[in-house]
Backbone as a chain_set.jsonl record, in Angstrom:
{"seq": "XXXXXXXXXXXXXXXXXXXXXXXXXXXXXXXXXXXXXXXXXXXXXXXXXXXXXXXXXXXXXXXXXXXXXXXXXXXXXXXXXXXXXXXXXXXXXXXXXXXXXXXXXXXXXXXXXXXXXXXXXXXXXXXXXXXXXXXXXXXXX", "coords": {"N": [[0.808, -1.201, 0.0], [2.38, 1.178, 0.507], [3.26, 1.883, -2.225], [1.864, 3.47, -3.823], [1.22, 5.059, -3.189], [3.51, 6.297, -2.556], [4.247, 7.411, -5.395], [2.245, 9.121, -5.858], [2.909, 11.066, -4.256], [5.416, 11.775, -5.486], [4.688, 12.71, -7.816], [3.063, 14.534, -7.184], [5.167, 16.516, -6.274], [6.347, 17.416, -8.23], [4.347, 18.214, -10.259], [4.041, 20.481, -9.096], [6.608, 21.863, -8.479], [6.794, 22.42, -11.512], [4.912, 24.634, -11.499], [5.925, 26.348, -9.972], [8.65, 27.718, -10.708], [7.373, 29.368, -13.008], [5.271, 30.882, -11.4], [4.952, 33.456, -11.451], [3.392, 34.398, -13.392], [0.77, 34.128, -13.353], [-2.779, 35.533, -13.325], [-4.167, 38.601, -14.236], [-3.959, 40.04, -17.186], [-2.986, 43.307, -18.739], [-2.358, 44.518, -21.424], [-0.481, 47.319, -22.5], [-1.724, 50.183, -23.063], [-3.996, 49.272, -24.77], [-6.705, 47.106, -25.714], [-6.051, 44.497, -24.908], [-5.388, 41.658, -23.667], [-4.096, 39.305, -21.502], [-4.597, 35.997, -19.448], [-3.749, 34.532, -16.833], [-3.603, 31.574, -15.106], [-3.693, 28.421, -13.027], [-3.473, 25.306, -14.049], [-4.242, 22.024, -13.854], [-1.65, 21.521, -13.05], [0.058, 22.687, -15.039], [0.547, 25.297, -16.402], [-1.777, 27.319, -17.868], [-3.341, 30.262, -20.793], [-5.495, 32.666, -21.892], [-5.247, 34.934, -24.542], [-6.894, 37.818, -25.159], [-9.077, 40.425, -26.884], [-10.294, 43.197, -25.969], [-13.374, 44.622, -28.111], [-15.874, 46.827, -28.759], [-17.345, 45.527, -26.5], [-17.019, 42.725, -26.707], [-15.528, 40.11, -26.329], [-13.118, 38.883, -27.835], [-11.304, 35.712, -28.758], [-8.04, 35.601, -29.196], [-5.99, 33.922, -28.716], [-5.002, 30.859, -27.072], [-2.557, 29.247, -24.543], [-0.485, 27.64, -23.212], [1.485, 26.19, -20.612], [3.829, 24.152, -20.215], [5.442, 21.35, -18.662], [7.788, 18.665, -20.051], [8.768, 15.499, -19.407], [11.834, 16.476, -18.747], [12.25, 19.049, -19.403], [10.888, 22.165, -20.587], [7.683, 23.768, -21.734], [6.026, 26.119, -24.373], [3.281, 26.831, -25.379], [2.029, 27.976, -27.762], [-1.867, 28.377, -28.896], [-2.845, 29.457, -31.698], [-6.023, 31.815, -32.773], [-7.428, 29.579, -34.943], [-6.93, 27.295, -38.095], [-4.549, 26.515, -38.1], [-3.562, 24.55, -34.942], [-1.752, 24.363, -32.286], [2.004, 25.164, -31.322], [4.734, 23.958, -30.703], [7.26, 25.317, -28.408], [10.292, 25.14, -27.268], [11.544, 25.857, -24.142], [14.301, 27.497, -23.761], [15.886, 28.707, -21.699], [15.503, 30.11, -18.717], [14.529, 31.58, -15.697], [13.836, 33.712, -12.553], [13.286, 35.869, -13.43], [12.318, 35.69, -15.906], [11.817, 34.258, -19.806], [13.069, 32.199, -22.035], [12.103, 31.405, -24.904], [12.228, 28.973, -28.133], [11.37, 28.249, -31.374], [12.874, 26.564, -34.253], [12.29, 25.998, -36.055], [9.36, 27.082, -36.921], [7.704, 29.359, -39.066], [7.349, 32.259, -38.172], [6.898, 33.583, -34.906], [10.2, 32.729, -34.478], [11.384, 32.731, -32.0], [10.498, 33.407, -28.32], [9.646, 35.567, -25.936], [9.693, 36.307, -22.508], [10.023, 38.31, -20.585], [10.71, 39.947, -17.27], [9.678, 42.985, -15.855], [8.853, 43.554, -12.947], [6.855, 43.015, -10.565], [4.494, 43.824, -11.456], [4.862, 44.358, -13.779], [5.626, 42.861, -17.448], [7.22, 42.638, -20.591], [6.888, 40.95, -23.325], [8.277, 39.524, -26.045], [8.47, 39.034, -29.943], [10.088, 37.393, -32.488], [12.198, 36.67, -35.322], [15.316, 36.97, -35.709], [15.203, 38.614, -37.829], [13.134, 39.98, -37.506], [11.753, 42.148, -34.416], [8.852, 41.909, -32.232], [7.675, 43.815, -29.843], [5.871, 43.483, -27.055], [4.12, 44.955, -24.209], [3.474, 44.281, -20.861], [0.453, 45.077, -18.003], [0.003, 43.998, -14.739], [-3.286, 43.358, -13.774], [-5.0, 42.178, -12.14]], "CA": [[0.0, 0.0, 0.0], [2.963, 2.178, 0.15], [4.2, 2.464, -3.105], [0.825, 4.19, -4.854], [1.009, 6.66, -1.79], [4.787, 7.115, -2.554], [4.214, 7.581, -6.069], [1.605, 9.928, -5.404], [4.043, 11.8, -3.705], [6.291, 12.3, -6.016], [3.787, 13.236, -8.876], [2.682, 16.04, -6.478], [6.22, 17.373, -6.498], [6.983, 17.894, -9.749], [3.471, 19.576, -10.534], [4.518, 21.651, -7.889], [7.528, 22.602, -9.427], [6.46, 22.893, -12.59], [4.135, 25.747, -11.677], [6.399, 27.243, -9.274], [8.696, 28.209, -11.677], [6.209, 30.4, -13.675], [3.715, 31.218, -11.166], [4.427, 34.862, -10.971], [2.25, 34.756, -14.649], [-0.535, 34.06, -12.885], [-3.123, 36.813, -12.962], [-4.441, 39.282, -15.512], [-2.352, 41.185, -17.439], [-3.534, 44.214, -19.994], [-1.273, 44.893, -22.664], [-0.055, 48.739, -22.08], [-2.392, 51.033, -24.63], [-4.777, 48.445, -25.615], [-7.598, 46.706, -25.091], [-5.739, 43.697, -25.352], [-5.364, 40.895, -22.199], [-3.888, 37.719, -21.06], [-5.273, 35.706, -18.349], [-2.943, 33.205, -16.429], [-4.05, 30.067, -14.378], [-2.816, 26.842, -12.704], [-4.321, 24.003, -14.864], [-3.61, 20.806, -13.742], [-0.026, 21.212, -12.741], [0.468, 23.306, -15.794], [-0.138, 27.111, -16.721], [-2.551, 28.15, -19.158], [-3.509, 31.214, -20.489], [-6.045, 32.951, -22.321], [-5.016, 35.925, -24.756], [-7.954, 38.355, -25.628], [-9.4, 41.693, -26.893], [-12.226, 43.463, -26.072], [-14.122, 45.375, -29.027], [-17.253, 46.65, -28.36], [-18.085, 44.728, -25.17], [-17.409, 41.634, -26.955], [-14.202, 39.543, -25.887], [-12.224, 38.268, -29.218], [-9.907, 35.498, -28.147], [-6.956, 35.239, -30.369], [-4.574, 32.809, -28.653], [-4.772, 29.975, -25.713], [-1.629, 29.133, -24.471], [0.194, 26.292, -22.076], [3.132, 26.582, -20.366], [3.608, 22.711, -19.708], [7.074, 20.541, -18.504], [7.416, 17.167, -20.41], [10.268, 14.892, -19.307], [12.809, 17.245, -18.057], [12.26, 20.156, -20.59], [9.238, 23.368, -20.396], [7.396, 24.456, -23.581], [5.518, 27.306, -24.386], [2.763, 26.292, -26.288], [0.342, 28.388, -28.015], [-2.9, 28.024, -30.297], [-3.602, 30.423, -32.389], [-7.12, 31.151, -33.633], [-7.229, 29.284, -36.959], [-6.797, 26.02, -38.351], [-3.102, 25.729, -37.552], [-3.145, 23.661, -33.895], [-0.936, 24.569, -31.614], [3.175, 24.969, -32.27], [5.724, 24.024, -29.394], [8.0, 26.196, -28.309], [10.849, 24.365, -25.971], [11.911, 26.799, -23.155], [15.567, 27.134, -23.758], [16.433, 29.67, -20.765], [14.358, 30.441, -17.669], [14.678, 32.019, -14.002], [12.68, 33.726, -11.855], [13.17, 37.549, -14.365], [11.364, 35.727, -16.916], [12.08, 32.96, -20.173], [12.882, 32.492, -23.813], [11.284, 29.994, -25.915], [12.539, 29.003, -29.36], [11.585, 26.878, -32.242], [13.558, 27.198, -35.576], [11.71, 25.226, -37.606], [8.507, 27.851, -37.253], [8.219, 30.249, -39.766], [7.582, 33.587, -37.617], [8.35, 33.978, -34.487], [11.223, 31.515, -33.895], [11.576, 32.884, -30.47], [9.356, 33.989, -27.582], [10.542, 35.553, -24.791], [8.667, 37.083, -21.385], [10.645, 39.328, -19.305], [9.805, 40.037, -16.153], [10.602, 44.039, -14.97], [8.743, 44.182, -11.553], [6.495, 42.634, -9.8], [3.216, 44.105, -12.028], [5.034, 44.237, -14.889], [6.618, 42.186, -18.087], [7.668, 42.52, -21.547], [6.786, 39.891, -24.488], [8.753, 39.827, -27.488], [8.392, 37.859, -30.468], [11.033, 37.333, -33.368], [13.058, 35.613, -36.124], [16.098, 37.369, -36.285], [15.076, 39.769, -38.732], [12.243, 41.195, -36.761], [11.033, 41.442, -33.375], [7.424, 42.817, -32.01], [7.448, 43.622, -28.551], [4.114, 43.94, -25.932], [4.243, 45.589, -22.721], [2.247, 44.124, -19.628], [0.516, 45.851, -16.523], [-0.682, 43.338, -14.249], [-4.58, 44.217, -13.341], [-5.639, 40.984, -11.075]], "C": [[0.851, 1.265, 0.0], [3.589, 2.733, -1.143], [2.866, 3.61, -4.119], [1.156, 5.232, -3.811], [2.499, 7.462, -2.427], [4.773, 7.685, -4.354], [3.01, 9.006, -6.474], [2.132, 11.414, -4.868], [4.998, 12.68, -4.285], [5.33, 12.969, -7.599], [3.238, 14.714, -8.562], [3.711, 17.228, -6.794], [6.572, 18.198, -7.92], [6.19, 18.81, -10.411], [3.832, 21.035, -9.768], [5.894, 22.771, -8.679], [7.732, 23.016, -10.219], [5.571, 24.309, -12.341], [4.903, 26.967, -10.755], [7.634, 27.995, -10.101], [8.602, 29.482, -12.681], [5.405, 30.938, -13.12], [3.977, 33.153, -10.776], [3.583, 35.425, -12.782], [1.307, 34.704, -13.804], [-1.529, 35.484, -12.48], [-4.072, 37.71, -14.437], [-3.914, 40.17, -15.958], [-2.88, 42.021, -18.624], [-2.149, 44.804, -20.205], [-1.626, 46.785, -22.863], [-0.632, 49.955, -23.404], [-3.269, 50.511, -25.299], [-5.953, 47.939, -24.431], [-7.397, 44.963, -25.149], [-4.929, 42.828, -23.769], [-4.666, 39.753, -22.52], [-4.029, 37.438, -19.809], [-4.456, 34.345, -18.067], [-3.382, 32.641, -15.625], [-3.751, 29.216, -14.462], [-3.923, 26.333, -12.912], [-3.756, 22.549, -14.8], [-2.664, 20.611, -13.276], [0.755, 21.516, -14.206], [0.185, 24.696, -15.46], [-1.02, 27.254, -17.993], [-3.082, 29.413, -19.087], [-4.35, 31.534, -21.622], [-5.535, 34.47, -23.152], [-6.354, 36.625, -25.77], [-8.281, 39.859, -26.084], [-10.466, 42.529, -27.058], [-12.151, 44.429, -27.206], [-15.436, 45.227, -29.206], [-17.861, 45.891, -27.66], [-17.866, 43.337, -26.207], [-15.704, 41.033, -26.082], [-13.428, 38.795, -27.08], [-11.366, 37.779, -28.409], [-9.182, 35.061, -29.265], [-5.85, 34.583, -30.254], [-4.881, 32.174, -26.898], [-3.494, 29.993, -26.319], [-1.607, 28.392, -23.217], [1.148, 26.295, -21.725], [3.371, 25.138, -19.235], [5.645, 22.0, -19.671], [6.69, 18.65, -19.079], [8.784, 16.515, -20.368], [11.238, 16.105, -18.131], [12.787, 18.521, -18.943], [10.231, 20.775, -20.458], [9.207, 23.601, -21.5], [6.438, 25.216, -23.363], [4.969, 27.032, -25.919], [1.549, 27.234, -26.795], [-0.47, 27.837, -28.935], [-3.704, 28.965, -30.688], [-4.629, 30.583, -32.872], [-6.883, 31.209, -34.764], [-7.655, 28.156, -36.801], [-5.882, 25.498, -37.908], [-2.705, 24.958, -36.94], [-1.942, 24.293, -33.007], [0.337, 24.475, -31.945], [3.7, 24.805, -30.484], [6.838, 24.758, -29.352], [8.986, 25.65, -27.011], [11.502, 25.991, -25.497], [13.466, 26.358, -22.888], [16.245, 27.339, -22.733], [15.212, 30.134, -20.204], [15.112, 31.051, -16.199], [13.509, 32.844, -13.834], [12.053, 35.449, -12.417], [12.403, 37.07, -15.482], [11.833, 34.319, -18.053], [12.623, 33.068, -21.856], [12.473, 31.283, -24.13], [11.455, 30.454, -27.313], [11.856, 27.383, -30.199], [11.615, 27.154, -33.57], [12.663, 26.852, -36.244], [10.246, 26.092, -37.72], [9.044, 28.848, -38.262], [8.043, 31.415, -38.849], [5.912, 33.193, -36.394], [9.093, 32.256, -34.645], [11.657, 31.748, -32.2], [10.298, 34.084, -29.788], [9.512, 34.211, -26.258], [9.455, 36.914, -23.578], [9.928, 37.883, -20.458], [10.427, 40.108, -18.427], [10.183, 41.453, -15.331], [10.442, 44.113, -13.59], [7.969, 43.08, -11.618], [4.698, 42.729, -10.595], [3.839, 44.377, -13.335], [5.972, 43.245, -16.114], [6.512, 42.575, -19.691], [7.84, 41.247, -22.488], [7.284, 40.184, -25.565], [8.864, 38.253, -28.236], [9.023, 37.559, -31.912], [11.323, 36.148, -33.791], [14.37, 35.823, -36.081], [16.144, 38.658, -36.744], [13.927, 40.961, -38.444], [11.531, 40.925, -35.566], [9.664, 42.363, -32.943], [8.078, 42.425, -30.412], [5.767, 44.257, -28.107], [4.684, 44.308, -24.933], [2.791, 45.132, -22.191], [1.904, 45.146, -18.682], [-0.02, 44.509, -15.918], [-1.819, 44.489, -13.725], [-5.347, 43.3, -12.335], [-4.773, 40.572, -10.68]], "O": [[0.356, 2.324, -0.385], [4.266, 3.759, -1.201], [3.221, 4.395, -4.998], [1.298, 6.402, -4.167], [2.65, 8.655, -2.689], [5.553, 8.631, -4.463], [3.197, 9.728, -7.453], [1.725, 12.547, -5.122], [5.364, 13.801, -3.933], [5.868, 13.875, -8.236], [3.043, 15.675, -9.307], [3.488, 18.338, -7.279], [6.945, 19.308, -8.298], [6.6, 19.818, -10.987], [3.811, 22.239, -10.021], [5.963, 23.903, -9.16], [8.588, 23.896, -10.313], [5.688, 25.11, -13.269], [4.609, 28.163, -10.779], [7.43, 29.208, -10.072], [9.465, 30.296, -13.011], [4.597, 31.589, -13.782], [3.302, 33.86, -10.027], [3.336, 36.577, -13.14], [1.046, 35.869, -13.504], [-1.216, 36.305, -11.618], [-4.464, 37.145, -15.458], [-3.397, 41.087, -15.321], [-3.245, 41.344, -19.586], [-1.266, 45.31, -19.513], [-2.666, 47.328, -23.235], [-0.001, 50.383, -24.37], [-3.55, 51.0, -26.393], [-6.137, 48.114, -23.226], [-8.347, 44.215, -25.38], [-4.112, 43.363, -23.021], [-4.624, 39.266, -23.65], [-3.731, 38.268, -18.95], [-4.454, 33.347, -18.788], [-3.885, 33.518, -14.922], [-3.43, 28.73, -15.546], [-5.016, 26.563, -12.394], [-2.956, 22.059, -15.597], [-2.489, 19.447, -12.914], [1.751, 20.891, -14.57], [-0.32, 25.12, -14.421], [-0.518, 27.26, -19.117], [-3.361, 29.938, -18.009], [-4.138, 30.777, -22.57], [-5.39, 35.358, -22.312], [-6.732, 36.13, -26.832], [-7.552, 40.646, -25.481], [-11.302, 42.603, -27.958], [-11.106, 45.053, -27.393], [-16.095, 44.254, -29.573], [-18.952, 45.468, -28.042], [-18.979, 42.885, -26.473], [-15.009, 41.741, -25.352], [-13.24, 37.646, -26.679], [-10.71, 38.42, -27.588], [-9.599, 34.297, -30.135], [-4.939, 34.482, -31.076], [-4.949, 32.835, -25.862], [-3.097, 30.316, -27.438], [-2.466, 28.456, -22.338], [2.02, 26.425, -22.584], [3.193, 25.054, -18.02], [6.619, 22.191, -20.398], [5.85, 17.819, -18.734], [9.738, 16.843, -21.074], [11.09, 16.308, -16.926], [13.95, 18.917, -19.01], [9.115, 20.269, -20.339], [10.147, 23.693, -22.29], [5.87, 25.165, -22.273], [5.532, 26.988, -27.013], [0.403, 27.235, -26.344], [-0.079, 26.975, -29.723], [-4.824, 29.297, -30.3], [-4.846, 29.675, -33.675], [-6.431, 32.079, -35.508], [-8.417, 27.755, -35.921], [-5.892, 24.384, -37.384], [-1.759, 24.299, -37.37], [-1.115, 24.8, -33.765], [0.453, 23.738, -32.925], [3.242, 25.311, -29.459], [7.461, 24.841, -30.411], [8.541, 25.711, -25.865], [11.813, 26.938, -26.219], [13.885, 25.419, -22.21], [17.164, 26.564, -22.468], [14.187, 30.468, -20.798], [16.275, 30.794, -15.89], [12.499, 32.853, -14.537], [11.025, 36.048, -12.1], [11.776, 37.923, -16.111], [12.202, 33.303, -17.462], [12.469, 34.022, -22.618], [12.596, 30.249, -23.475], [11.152, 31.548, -27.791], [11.834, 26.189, -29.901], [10.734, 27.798, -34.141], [12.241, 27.578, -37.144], [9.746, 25.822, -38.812], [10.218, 29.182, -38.424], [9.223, 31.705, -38.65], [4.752, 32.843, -36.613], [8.632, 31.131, -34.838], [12.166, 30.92, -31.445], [9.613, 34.989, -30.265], [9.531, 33.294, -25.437], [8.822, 37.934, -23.851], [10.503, 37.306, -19.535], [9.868, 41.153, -18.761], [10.856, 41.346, -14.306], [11.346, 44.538, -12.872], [8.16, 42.209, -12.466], [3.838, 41.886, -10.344], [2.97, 44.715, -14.138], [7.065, 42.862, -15.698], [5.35, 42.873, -19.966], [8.866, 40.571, -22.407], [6.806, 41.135, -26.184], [9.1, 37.119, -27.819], [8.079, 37.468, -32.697], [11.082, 35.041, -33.31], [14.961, 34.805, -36.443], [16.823, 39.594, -36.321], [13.785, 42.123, -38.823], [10.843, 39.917, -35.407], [9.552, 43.504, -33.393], [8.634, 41.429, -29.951], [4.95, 45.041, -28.589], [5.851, 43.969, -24.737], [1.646, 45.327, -22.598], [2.713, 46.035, -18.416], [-0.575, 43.818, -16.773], [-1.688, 45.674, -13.419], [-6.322, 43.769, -11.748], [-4.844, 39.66, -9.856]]}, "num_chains": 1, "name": "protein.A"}
């Protein structure tokens, strides 16, 4: 009877860690000049997140996103609205200022990177090389 308990145990941990990690996303975050949001939450012993924009009282969402550990390696997964499906993005570089996430073989971005200035605020940028877009966060929840 001890080994489901101990296994149990250790399954806990790792969710644990996995969200600890990332958990200063957690929250709601409006994009600096816009009417344009992301909404972070612990899902399972992941992160997901909702990216949205209001127009005219409606809510347009234009990207879920997952911020999931598989094996020993984090990815940064979004799904754009479309047809496309989701693209993985392995999390090359991380601490507790923020992350980058790359994957060459996309065509645009190839990298995706959160940077974390304060405490209510972060910086998203999203590039190939040849061009990068940045966002500015406020946290608002």
């Amino acid at each position: 009877m001890r080994l489901p308990l101990v296994i149990f145990f250790f399954a806990s941990i790792n969710s644990f860690g996995q969200i600890k990690e990332f958990s200063w996303l957690i929250g709601t975050w409006e994009e600096d000049g816009k009417s344009s949001y992301e909404v972070w939450k612990e899902d399972n012993g992941s992160l997901s997140a909702e990216s949205y924009k209001m127009k005219d009282g409606n809510k347009i969402v234009s990207e879920e996103i997952k911020l999931v550990k598989r094996r020993n390696d984090f990815y940064y997964v979004p799904d754009v609205a479309g047809p496309q499906g989701p693209i993985d993005f392995k999390i090359a570089s991380f601490n507790e200022m923020g992350f980058v996430a790359e994957n060459a073989k996309h065509d645009f971005p190839t990298m995706i990177s959160y940077e974390r200035k304060d405490e209510n605020h972060f910086v998203a940028m999203i590039g190939n090389g040849d061009k990068t877009i940045t966002y500015s966060f406020t946290k608002i929840k």
